[in-house]
N, C-alpha and C positions, 0 to 999 in steps of 0.2 A: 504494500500500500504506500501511496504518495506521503513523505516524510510531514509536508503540511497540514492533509488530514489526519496525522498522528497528532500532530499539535493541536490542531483545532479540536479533536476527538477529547483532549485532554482536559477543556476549561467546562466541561460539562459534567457533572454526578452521575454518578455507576448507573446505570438502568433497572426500572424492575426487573429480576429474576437475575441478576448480577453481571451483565455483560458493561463493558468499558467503552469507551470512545463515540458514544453518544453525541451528538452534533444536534446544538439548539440554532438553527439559523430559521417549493416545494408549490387536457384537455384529451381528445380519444375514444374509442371502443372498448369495451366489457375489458374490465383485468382476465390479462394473458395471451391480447392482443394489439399488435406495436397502431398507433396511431396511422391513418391512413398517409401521412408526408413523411413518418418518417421511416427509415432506412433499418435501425437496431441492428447492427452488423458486429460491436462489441461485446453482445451479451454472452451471458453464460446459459443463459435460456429465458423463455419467456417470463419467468418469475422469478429470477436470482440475478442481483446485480453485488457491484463492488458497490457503487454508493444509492442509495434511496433518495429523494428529496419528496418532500412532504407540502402538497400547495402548488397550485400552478396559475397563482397570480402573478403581477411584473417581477417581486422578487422572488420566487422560487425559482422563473425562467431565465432571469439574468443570473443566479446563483448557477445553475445548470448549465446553461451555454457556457460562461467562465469557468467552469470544473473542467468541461467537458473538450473546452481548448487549450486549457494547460494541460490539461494530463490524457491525452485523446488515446491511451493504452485503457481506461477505466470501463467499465461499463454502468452507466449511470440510467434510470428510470425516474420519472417525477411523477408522483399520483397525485392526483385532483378528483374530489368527492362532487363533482358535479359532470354533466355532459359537456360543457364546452370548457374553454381556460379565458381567467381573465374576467370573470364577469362580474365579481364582487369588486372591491375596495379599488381594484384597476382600471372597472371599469365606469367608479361613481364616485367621481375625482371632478375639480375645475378644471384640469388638464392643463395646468401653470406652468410653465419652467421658472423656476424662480433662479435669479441670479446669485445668491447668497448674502442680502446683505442684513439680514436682520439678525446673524448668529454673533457671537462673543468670537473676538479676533482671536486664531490660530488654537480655535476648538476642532473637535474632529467636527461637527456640523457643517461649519464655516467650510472648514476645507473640501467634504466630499460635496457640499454643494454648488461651491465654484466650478469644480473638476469635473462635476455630473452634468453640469449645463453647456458646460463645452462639449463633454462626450455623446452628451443627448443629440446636439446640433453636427457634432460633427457625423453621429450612428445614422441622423436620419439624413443625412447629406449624400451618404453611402447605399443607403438602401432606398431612395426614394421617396422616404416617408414623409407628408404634407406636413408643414407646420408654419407658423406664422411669427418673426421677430416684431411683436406689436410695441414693446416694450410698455415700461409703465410707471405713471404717477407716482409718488407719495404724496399726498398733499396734505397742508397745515391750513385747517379754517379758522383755528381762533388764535389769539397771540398766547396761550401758555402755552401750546403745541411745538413754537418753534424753536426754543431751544432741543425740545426732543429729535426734533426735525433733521436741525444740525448735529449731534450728537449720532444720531444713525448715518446720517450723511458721512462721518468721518471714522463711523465702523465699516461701511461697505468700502473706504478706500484702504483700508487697514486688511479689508477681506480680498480686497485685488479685482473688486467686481467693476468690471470694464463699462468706461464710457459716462460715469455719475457724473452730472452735476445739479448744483443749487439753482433751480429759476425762480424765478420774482413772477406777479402775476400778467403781467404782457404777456411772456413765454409761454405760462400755462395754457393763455387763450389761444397759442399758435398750434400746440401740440393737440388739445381738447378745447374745440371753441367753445362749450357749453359748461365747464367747467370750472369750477372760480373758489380760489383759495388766494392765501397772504404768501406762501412760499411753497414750493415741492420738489422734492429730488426728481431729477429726469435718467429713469433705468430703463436704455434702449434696450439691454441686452435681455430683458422679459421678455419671453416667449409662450405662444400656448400652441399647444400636441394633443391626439386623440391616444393616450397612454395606453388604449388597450391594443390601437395598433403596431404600438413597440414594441407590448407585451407578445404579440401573435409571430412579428417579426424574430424575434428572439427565440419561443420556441421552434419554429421553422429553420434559425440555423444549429440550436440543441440538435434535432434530429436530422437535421441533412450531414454534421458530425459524426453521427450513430447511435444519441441518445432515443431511447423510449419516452412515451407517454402515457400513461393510464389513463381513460378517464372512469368515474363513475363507481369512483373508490373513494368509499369515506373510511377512514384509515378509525378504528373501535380498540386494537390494542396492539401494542408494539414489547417486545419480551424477547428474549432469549429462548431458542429451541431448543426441547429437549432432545438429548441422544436417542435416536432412532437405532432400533433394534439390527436396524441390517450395517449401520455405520456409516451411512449415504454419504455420498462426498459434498453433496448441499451441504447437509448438516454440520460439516465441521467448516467450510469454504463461506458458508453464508451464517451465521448463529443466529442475525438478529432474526425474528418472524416480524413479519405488519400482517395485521389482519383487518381486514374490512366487515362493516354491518351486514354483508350477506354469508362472512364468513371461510370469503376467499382470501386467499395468503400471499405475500412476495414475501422472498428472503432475500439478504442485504449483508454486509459490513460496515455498513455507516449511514446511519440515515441524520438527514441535515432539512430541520421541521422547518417551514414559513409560510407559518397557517394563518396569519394576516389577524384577523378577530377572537379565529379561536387557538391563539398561539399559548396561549396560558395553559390551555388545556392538553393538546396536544402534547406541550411543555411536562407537564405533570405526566403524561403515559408514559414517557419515553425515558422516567425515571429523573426528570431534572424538574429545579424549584419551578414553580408555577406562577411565582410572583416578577413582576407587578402583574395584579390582575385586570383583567379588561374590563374597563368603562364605556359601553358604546354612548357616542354621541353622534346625533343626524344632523348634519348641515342641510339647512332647512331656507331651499333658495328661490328668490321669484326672479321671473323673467321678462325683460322689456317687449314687448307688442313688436314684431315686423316693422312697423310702419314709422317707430319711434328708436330705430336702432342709429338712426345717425347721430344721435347724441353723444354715444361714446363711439373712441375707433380704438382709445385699448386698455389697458387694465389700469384703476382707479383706484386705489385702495387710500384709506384713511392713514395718520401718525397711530402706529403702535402701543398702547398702555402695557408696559412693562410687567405690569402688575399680575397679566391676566394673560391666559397662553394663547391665546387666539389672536389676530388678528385685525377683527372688526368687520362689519359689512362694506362691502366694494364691490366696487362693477369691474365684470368676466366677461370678455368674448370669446367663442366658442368657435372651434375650427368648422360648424355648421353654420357659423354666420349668427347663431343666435347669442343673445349679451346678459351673461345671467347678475342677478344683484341681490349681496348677502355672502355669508349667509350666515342665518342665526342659527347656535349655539346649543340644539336642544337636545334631551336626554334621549336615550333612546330605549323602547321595552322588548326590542330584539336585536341579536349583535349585530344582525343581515336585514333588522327594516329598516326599509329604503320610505316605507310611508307611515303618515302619522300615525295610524289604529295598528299596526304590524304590533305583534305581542307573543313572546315566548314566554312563558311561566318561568321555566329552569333560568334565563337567562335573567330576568329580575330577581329571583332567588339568589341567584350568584352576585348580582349588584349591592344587593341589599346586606346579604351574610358575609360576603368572603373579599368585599371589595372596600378601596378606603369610602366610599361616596359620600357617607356623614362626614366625614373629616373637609372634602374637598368643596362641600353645600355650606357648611360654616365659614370658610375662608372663603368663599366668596357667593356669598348668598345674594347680595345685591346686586353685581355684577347676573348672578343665571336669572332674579324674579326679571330684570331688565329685559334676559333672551328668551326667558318664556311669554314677557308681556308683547314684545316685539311680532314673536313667531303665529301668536294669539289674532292680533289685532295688524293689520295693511297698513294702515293709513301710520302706525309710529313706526315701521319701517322706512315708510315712505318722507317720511318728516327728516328722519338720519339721512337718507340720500340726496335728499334737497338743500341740506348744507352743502354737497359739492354739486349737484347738478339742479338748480331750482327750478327748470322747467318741467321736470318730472311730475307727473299723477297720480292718485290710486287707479287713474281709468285709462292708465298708459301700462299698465304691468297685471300679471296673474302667476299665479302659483304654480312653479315646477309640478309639471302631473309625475 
């Protein structure tokens, strides 16, 4: 095995049933048939690889394609518990490239985010994939804002994020005529991408590599096999088992989880801590009307409160031409609804028992009644966005179906 998946094998806790090198980091036909694009020309057989990956959203696929072009001796599989790849968290995204400047200088964040916007641009430069340098606002509407203003301004030059400067509001009107703030950083190097096309892109060259794909494997328990009475050479070649909810198995030497929402969980079978646990939360976004989209032409986002890990409401344009705005901040009672009434039982269980969530509604309880009153009611969304755009209406916008 590759000396680096020994290492990576290594920062992980023993698995149930006592196997080692566990790796916490994962689209197709019925398990134990290779996806229709790809190739599987590395395997050891339909259901035994050197490494597993667990997830077949953007990171499981970019983990997988990079395994699979450093070490192209390996034979690697990726299961995804759904029929296609990509449709969760990859595919219910803004589809932002964000430049990096809102991370703390010479963090790992900062860094892979500079380095991933370039990669992104340059992956999709390579392969064709449609994307747009719209670049984008920061804008400062009231005067406390603009010392913050400045102060991120001189983080993004600190982060090496190309191209920033300070405009005053002349500029703003040249770049977004409809727009009107006292100061805004100008971030040409913002871009927006349809992520699940990169994600598709990526498994496409996993398997033209020789990587497999599973789909329709929801991965129920991951263990160490027992010694098999004949001595099978799986059984010593491959130790780990994955078993799926209908039952069916792959065996592996390393499986490396990136189960996106339910990474906690997944986390916890494969014998490693489970913590931090998942808190879903739904970005809860409306959209500008067709006829009202020349308002903006590119991402708008408000100054940053510090305080608060989010963001703020801002205007998205969408590689389909539509311009979304938001988005608030609200809780969610399933870790995959996507809509307001979506409700799993277990997963509010889990919110409520095993999760910080009282801890994290006390430290900022005013800040979420804010994003619940917002999410509740139109027209105080609409009041936030008319600080930067005032021609905006509640009869100009309707709610992401």
């Amino acid at each position: 095995m590759a000396p680096a998946l020994r290492y990576l094998g290594g920062a992980c806790a023993r698995a149930r049933g006592g196997f080692s090198g566990a790796l916490a980091w994962g689209w197709g036909p019925a398990p134990g048939a290779p996806w229709p694009l790809g190739r599987g020309g590395r395997r050891a057989s339909t259901s035994s690889f050197d490494v597993v990956i667990v997830g077949g959203g953007i990171v499981g696929l970019a983990s997988a394609r990079a395994l699979i072009l450093r070490h192209p001796a390996l034979s690697i599989g990726v299961l995804e518990k759904e029929k296609d790849l990509a449709v969760h968290q990859t595919g219910h995204n803004s589809g932002v490239i964000h430049s990096g400047i809102y991370y703390k200088p010479e963090s790992l964040k900062a860094r892979l985010c500079v380095q991933g916007a370039a990669l992104i641009y340059e992956y999709c430069n390579q392969k064709g994939i449609s994307y747009k340098q719209c670049g984008k606002l920061i804008v400062a509407v009231e005067q406390e804002e603009i010392p913050r203003l400045q102060a991120l301004y001189e983080r993004g030059l600190q982060n090496g994020v190309q191209g920033l400067r300070l405009i005053q509001p002349e500029d703003i009107k040249k770049k977004e005529p409809y727009c009107r703030g006292l100061m805004a950083i100008d971030c040409p190097y913002t871009g927006i991408v349809d992520y699940r096309q990169v994600a598709l892109s990526f498994a496409q060259d996993f398997q033209e590599a020789g990587g497999s794909v599973l789909t329709n494997f929801e991965v129920k328990e991951i263990e160490k096999a027992k010694e098999s009475p004949s001595r099978s050479k799986d059984g010593v070649t491959y130790p780990i088992v994955i078993r799926n909810t209908k039952g069916e198995e792959v065996r592996c030497q390393y499986v490396v989880t990136c189960a996106g929402l339910y990474s906690d969980r997944i986390s916890e079978l494969s014998g490693c801590n489970p913590d931090p646990r998942i808190v879903p939360f739904r970005g809860d976004y409306l959209v500008l009307k067709p006829e009202k989209r020349y308002l903006v032409k590119g991402n708008i986002y408000p100054v940053p409160d510090s305080r608060f890990p989010f963001l703020g409401v801002h205007f998205t344009p969408r590689m389909d031409g539509s311009i979304w705005l938001g988005p608030n901040a609200v809780l969610a009672l399933k870790r995959e609804g996507y809509r307001p009434f979506d409700f799993s039982a277990r997963d509010v269980m889990d919110v409520i028992i095993k999760s910080g969530l009282i801890k994290l509604v006390f430290q900022n309880f005013s800040y979420g009644v804010n994003e619940m009153y917002k999410a509740l009611f139109l027209s105080a969304t609409v009041k936030h966005l008319q600080k930067f755009i005032p021609e905006i209406t509640v009869s100009d916008i309707h709610r992401l179906s």
